[in-house]
N, C-alpha and C positions, 0 to 999 in steps of 0.2 A: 718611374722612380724620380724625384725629387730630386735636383740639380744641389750637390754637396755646398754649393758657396751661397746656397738662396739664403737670403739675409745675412747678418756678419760672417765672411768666408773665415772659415779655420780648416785647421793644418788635420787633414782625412788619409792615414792612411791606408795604401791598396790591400783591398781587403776590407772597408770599415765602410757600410751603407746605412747611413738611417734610417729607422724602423725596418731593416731587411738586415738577413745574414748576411756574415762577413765573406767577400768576394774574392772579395778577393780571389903466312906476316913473311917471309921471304927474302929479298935482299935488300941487305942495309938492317938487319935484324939485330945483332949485337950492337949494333950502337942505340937505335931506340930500345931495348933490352934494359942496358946498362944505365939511359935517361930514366928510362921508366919505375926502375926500380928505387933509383936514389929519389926522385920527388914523392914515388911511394912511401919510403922507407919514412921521411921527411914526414908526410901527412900523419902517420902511425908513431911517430915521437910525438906528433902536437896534440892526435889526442890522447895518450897516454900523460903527458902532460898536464891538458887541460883537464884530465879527469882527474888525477891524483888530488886525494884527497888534503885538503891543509893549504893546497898550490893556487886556489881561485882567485883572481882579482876582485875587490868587494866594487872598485871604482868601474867594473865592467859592465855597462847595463844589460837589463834581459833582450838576448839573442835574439836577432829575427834573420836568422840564417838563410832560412827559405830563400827570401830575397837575395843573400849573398852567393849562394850559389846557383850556378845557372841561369845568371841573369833575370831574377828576380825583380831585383831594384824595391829600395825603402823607404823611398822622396814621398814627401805628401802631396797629396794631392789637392787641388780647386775647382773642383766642376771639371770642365774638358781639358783643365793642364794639370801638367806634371812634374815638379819640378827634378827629379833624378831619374835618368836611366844608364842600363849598364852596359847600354852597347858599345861605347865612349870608349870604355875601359875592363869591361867584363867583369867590373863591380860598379857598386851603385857611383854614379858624381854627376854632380849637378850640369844643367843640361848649357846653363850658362858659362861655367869651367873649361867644354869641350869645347877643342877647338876644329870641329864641324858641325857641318847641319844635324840636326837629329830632330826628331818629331815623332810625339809619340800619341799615338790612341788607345785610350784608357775605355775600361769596360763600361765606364757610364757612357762616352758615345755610342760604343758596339750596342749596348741598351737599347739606346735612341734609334738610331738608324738600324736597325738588324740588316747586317750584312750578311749575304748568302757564304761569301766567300773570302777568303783574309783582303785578295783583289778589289773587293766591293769595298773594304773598311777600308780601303786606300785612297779612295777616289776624289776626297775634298783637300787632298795636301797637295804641296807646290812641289813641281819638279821631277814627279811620279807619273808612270801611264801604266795603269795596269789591267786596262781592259781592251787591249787589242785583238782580243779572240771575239769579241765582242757575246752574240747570240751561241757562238759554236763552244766558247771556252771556257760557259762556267763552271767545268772539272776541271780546269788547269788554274795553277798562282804562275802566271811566267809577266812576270814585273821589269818596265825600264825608267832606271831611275837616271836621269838627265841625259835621253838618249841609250846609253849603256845598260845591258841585263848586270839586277840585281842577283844575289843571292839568299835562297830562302835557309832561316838557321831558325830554332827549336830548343826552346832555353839554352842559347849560350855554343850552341854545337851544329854543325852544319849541316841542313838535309842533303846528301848526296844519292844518285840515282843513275842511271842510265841517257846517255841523248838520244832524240827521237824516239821516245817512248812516253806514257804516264810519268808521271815526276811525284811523288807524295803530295798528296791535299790535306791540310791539319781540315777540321771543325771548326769554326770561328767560336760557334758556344764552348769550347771547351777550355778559351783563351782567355787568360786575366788581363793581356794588356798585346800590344804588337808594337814595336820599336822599331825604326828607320835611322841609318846613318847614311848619310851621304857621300860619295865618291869612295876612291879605294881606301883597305882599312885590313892590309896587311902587314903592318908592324905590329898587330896586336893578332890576328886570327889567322893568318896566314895566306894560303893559296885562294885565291878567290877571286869575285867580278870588280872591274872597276865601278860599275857603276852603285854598290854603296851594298848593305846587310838589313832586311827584313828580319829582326827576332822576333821570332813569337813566342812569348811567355806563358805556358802552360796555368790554369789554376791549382793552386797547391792547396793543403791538408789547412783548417784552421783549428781554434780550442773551443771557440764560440761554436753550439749546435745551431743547422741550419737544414732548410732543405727547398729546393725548390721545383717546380715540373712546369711543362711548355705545352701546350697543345697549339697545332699553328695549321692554318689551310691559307689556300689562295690558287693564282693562275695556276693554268696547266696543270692541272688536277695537282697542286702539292700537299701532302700530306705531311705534316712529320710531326713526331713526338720527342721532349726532350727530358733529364731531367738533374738536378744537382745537388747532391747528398755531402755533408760533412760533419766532423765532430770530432771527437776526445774519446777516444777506445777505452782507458782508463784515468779514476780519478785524482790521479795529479796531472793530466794531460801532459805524460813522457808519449806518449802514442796519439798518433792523431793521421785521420784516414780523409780522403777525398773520394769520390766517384759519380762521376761525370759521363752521362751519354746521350745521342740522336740514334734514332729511326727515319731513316727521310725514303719517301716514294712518290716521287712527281715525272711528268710526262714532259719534255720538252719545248722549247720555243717552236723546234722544228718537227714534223707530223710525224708521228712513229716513232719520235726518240722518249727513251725512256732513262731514268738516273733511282738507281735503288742503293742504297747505303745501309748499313747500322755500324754505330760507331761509339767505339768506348775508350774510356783514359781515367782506371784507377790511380791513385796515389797513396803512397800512408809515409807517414813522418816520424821518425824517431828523435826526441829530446831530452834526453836524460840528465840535462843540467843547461846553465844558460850559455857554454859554449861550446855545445857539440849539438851538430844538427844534423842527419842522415834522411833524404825524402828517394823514393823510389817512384817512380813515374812509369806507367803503361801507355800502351795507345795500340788499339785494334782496330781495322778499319776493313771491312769487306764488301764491293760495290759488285754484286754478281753482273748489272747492266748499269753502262755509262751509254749519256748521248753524243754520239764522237761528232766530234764538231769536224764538218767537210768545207772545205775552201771550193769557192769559186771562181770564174775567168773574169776578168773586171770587164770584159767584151759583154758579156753575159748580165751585168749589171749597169747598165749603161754608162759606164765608163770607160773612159782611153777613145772619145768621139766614136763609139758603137754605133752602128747604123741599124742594130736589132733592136727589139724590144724588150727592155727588162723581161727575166724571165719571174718566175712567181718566187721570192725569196723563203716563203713560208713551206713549201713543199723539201721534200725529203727523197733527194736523187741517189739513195742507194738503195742495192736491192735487200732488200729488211729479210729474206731468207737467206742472207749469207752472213746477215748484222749477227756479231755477237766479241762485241769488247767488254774487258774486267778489270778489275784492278784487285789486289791483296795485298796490305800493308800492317806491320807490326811492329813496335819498339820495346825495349825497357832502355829505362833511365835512372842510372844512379848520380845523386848530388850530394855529396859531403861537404859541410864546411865546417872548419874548427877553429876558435878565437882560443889564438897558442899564446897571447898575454894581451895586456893593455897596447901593445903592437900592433902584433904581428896578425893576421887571418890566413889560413890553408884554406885552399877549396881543391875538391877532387870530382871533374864530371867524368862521367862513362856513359856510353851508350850502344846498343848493337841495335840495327835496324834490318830489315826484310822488306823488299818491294819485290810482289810478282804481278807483270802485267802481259796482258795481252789484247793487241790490236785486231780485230775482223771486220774487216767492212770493203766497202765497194768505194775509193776514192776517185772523187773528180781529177783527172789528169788531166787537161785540157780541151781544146777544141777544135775542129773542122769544119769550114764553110763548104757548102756544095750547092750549086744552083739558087745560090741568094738567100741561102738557108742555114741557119747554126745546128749545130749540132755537138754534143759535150762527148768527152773520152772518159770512161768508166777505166777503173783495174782493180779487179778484184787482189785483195792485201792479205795476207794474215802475218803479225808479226808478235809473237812472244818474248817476254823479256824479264830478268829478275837481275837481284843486288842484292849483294848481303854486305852490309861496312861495319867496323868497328870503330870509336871513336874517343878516343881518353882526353883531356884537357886539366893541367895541375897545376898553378899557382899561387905561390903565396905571395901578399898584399899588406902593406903598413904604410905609418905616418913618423918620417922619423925628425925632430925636431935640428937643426944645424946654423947658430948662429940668430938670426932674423929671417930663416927663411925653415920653410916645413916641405917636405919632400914627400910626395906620393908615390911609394915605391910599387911597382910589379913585374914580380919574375916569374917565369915558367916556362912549359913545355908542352905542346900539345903532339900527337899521333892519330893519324885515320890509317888502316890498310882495308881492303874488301875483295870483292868477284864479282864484275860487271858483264853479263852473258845477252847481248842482245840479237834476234834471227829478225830477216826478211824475205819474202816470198810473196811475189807477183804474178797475174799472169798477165798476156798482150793486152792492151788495152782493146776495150767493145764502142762503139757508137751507138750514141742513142738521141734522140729527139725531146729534149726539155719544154717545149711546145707542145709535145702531146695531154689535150685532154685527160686521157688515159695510162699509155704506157709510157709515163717519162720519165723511164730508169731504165738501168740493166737491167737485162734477165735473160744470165747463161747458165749452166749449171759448170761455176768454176773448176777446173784440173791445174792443182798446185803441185801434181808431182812433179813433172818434168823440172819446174824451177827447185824445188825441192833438193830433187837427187843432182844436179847439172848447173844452175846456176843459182847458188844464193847466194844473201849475202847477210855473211856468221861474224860476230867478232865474242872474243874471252879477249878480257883484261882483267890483270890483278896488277894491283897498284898499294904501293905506300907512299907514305907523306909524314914525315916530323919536321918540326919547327921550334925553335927554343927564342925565346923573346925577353925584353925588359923596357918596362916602361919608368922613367919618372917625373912626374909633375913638380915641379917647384914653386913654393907659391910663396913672394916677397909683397908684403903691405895691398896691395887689389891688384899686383901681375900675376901672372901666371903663365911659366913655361913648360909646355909637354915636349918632349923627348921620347920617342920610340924608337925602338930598334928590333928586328927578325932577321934571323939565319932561317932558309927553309931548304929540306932537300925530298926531292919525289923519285922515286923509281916507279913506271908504266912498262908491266910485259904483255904485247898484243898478240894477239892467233889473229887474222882476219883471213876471210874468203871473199871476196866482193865480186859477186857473180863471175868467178872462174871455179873451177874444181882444186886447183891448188889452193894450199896455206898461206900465208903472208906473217911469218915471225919479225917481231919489231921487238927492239928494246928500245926503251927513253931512260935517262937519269939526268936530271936537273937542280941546281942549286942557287940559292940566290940570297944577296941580303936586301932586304926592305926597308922603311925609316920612316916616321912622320915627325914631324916639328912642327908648333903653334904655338904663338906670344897671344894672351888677352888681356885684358885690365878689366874687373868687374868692379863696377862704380857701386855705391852705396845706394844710387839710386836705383840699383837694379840692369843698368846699361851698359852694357858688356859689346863692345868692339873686338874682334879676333882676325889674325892671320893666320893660315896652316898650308903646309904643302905637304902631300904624301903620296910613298910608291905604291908600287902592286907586283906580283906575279902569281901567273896560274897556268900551270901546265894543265891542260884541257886534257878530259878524258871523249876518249872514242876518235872516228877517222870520217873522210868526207866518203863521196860515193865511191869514188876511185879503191877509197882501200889505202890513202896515206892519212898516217895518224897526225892529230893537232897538234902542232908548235904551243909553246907555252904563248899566251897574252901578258902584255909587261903594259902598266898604265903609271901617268904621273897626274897630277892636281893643284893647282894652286888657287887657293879659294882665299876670300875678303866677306867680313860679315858683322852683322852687329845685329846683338840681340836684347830684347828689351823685355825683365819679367820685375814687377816691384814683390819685394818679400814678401807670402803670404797671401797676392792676390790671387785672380782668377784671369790673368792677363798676361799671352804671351807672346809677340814679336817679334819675327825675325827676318830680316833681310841677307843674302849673300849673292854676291856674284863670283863666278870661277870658270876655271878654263881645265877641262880635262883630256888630255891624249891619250891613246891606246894603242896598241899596236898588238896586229894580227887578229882582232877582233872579230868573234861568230857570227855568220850570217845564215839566213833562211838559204840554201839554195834551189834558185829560181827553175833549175831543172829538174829539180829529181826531190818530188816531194819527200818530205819527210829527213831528206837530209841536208849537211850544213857545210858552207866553204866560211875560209877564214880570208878576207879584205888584209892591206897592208896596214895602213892606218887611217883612225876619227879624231879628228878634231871635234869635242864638243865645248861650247863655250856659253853662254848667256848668264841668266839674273834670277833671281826667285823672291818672294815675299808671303810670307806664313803671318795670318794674324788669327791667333783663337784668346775671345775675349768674353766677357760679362758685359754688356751693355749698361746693365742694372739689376739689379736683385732676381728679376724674371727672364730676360732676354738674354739669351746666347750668341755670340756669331763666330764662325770661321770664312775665314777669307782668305785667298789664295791667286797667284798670279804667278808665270811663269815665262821668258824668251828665253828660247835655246835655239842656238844657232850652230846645226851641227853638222859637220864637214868631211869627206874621205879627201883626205890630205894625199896619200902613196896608194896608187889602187895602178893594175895595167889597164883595167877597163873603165873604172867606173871616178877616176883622179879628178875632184873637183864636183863632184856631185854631192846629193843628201843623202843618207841614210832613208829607208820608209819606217814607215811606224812612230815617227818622229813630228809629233805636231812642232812648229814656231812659237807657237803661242797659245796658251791653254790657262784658263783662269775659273775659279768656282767660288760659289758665297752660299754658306747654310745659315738660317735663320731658326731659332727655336723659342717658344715663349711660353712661361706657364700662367695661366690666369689667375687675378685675383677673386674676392668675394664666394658668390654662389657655384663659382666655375673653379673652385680652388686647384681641383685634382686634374681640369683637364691640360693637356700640353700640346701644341701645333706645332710644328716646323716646317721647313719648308726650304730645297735647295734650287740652284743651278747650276753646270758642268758647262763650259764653253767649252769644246774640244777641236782645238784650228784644224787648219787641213794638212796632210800630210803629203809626202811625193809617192804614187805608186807602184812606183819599180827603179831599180839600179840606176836606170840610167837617164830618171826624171822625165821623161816625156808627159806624164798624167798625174793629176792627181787627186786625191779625194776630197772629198770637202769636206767644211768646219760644218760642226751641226751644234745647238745648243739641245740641253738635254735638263727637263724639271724631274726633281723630286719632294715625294710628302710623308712626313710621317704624324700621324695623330696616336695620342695614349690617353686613358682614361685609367683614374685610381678608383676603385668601386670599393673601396673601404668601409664608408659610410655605409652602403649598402648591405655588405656580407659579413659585418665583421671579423673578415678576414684580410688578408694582404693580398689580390688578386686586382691584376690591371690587366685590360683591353685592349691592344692596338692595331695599329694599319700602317702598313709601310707601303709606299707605292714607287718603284722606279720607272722612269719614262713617263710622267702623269699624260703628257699628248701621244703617245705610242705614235711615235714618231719612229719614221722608217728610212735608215740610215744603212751606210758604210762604215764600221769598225775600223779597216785599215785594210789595206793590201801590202804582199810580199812584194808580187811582181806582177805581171797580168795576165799569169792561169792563177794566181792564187789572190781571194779577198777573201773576206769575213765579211756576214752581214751585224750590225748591231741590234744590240738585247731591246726587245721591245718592252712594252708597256708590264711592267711583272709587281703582280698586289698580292699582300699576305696578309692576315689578319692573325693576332696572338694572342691567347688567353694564356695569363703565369701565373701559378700559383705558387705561395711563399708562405713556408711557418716554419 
């Protein structure tokens, strides 16, 4: 695909490719009840409203709702920037407006680089590490955004799931665009991480007929099929459908692991005039076989001054007759939005989601030296898990004019409740001999009853959560001030068992108000300076190994920034530096795989610098640089140490270029990932090293050729298959990283 700004850049909206289709409930019940219904009631005046006949505004341009609700966004686009997203504000505003970082990856990079994983699409921005699973993680999105877990959201609405378990994996082909906000960002969305919001924006229904298909091979035997269907159901295009899917069947980095998918995401659009818009959204997704990514002892990989010998990272230390983990995932999605005058906009999201998972496998627990000799701890696991949440979000949105200044109003109200059921069962751990030629796994034939019936560990929670919010921007001559405010309150009822025979009944009820505030000046030149400080709170679902459930996490931020896009171009810049606190913050625990303790408090603090630019008509570049310098401030153990998983310093530079003359259609690019080193355990004695890491991608447009729309490419990550460290928890637990992985793509488009 042809880069949108080659030669004079103009204003592309998402969705709009040339020569290619367009791409584009329990206690505390009566009070969310009684919200719920007056924003409803509220949305159901406006279209009633909107629809009465005679009552149209003529000055109201045609809708493009899609985008308003759910975090669409309807900023044009230049090549690799973007100038509006709606994570800012859970409508569209300009990226220079917000007074935080955001950055967004639009489907012509996802294009270019095909990322396996939304984690993969992440990898070239500042401030982000979302490949610390490395080789073991690419069925997980678990992202830290400046030190701190982000949260994964799904047009506009948060994926919520189970801990210590599968979390939802989107598609990345099924995604029109992925959005990043940076640090916390509860005065607008409520309970959640401090460390910032992944939205991922779903592809929606267009009018324009389109269709596309994928055929893709490469390493590890990967197979998959894709394809993208759209159009206009009827001839005045009040209807208009999307459907969207993968096939994927590929073999793992590590020997025996296997990853089987199919995955689908219809949509269809109702628009029966230019301001009312209703789209409905699916997503199916069934992985009968995942490759569970197993942690190793960093003793075992010659790290923490190991006196053994690396052992073979490419081998697969479980016993593959007892392997059998899955995952089942399904949503619908409702997104209404309705322009109730030259004002005002309703929007109304809904969504119900389903996650059933299940873990089986033989985990590495550790190790035992015996006569100068290493030796690994098997235990055989089996752990099932599901979630069912509901989730409504209602606000309405205007511009109201007042004096010499224009006011960007949003109010509303959002609700989640659900049933989070998650089981564990163990048995003693087995020794085995990772040295042997031969037998170097377990192999017992495992007895889970005993832990079964006598000690597991069970927890049921149901949980609610409402939040009522308002925001408003003021905007006088090139300042602009935001103003945010949240009320949020959660109720969590726990059952847990944590390996005793008895129950453990919890209640939690939590309330809290949150705020953001940020002053900017948007110059004519495009140079926008900003300050912003914002809270957080999130009462954490689930409990550590003991059986006590998580205290809420309360985060604060004070960020400084200045960002640089000239109107229209394809040029975007952004520098900030900030300091964010957290308290009671999630951590891996170093004991007892699989589960998590909460630290006092992190200090994270450093600098970041985001440049995606046009060099020239043909050449692209993204460039990215990052210090964090991050701290446990109040810890009883660990007071004055780093955090792991936490590079210092991580910077990356992608190059892309398309040729002129006889080479017209082909396109090269070519990146690099520095990834510094991180600390390997709590208490910093070891740590891992900085590894730099290439990648390539090459496309060809055979146009000329087939007279057809079909292009050729090759994606390659790790071009030196280089043989690294991911990160470490602590020092039973590392990741090895993703080696050398090549795909090649045939697309077909008419």
């Amino acid at each position: 695909m042809k880069p949108r700004h080659r030669g004079q850049p103009a204003a592309v909206k998402a969705g709009d490719h040339p020569k290619q289709f367009p791409r584009s409930l329990g206690k505390g019940l009566p009070l969310s009840a009684v919200l719920s219904a007056g924003v409803l009631c509220l949305g159901a005046h406006a279209t009633i409203e909107a629809s009465a006949p005679g009552q149209q505004d003529k000055n109201v341009e045609t809708l493009v709702v899609i985008g308003q609700s759910g975090g669409h966004g309807n900023g044009p686009e230049y090549g690799y920037v973007t100038e509006e997203a709606s994570v800012g504000n859970k409508d569209g505003m300009s990226v220079l407006e917000t007074p935080q970082s955001v950055s967004v990856v639009n489907r012509e990079l996802m294009e270019v680089q095909q990322p396996a994983t939304t984690s993969q699409a992440l990898r070239y921005f500042s401030g982000i590490n979302s490949e610390s699973y490395g080789g073991f993680g690419t069925h997980l999105d678990l992202t830290r955004i400046r030190g701190i877990a982000a949260d994964y959201y799904l047009d506009g609405l948060r994926l919520i799931s189970n801990v210590s378990t599968w979390s939802p994996q989107l598609e990345p082909y099924t995604l029109e665009r992925i959005e990043v906000l940076r640090g916390p960002a509860s005065a607008l969305y409520g309970q959640g991480s401090g460390g910032g919001i992944i939205n991922q924006v779903s592809r929606r229904p267009e009018a324009q007929s389109g269709h596309e298909m994928i055929l893709r091979g490469g390493s590890f035997q990967h197979r998959q099929i894709g394809f993208d269907s759209t159009g206009a159901l009827n001839e005045d295009s009040t209807w208009l459908y999307r459907f969207t899917g993968t096939g994927l069947d590929e073999h793992g980095q590590i020997e025996d692991t296997r990853h089987k998918r199919i995955y689908l995401a219809p949509a269809l659009t109702w628009q029966p005039n230019e301001r009312v818009s209703w789209t409905l959204l699916g997503t199916y997704s069934n992985e009968p076989e995942l490759p569970d990514y197993n942690s190793l002892p960093a003793i075992s990989l010659g790290l923490d001054g190991s006196r053994y010998p690396q052992i073979n990272p490419d081998r697969n230390y479980t016993d593959m007759d007892y392997q059998g983990s899955s995952r089942k995932q399904h949503s619908v999605s409702s997104l209404l939005a309705v322009v109730v005058n030259s004002v005002w906009t309703f929007n109304s999201n809904l969504r119900y989601m389903n996650v059933d998972s299940k873990i089986q496998r033989t985990a590495v627990y550790g190790f035992e030296e015996q006569n100068d000799h290493l030796y690994l701890k098997g235990v055989y696991e089996l752990a099932p898990a599901s979630s069912q949440t509901w989730q409504f979000d209602n606000h309405v949105s205007g511009k109201v004019e007042l004096g010499s200044t224009t006011h960007a109003l949003i109010l509303g109200a959002d609700y989640a409740a659900g049933t989070l059921k998650s089981n564990s069962y163990r048995t003693e751990s087995v020794l085995f001999d990772p040295y042997d030629p031969v037998n170097y796994r377990p192999d017992i034939v495992p007895d889970l009853s005993d832990s079964m019936q006598n000690w597991p560990y069970n927890m049921r929670q149901e949980f609610e959560r409402l939040g009522i919010y308002a925001q408003n921007q003021i905007a006088w001559q090139s300042w602009r001030l935001t103003l945010s405010g949240r009320f949020d309150h959660a109720s969590n009822d726990y059952r847990i068992r944590s390996y005793a025979p008895a129950w453990n009944i919890v209640e939690q009820n939590e309330q809290k108000w949150t705020w953001r505030a940020g002053l900017g000046y948007v110059s004519a030149t495009g140079l926008a300076p900003y300050l912003s400080y914002s809270t957080l709170f999130d009462p954490q679902f689930g409990a550590d190994y003991s059986g006590r459930p998580f205290v809420p996490v309360e985060s604060a931020q004070a960020e400084a920034g200045l960002k640089y896009h000239p109107e229209g171009s394809a040029t975007m810049l952004t520098a900030a530096v900030f300091q964010l606190n957290q308290e009671n913050v999630k951590s891996g625990d170093t004991q007892h795989l699989g589960f998590w303790i909460q630290t006092g408090e992190i200090r994270s603090r450093g600098a970041e610098f985001q440049a995606m630019t046009a060099l020239s008509d043909n050449l692209n570049l993204i460039a990215g640089y990052t210090f964090l310098d991050t701290t446990v401030t109040e810890d009883a153990l660990y007071q004055g140490k780093h955090p792991t998983q936490t590079p210092e310093h991580s910077a990356t530079l992608w190059l892309d270029h398309w040729f002129t003359g006889s080479l017209e259609d082909l396109r090269v690019g070519a990146g690099m990932r520095y990834l510094g080193s991180t600390w390997g355990n709590p208490s910093n004695t070891f740590k891992v090293p900085a590894v730099d890491l290439y990648d390539l991608a090459v496309s060809y447009d055979l146009f000329g050729l087939t007279d057809h729309e079909v292009t050729l490419s090759l994606n390659v990550s790790n071009l030196s298959d280089k043989q690294y460290t991911a990160s470490c928890k602590s020092d039973l637990y590392c990741f090895i990283g993703q080696g050398r992985y090549a795909t090649a793509t045939l697309t077909f488009r008419w």
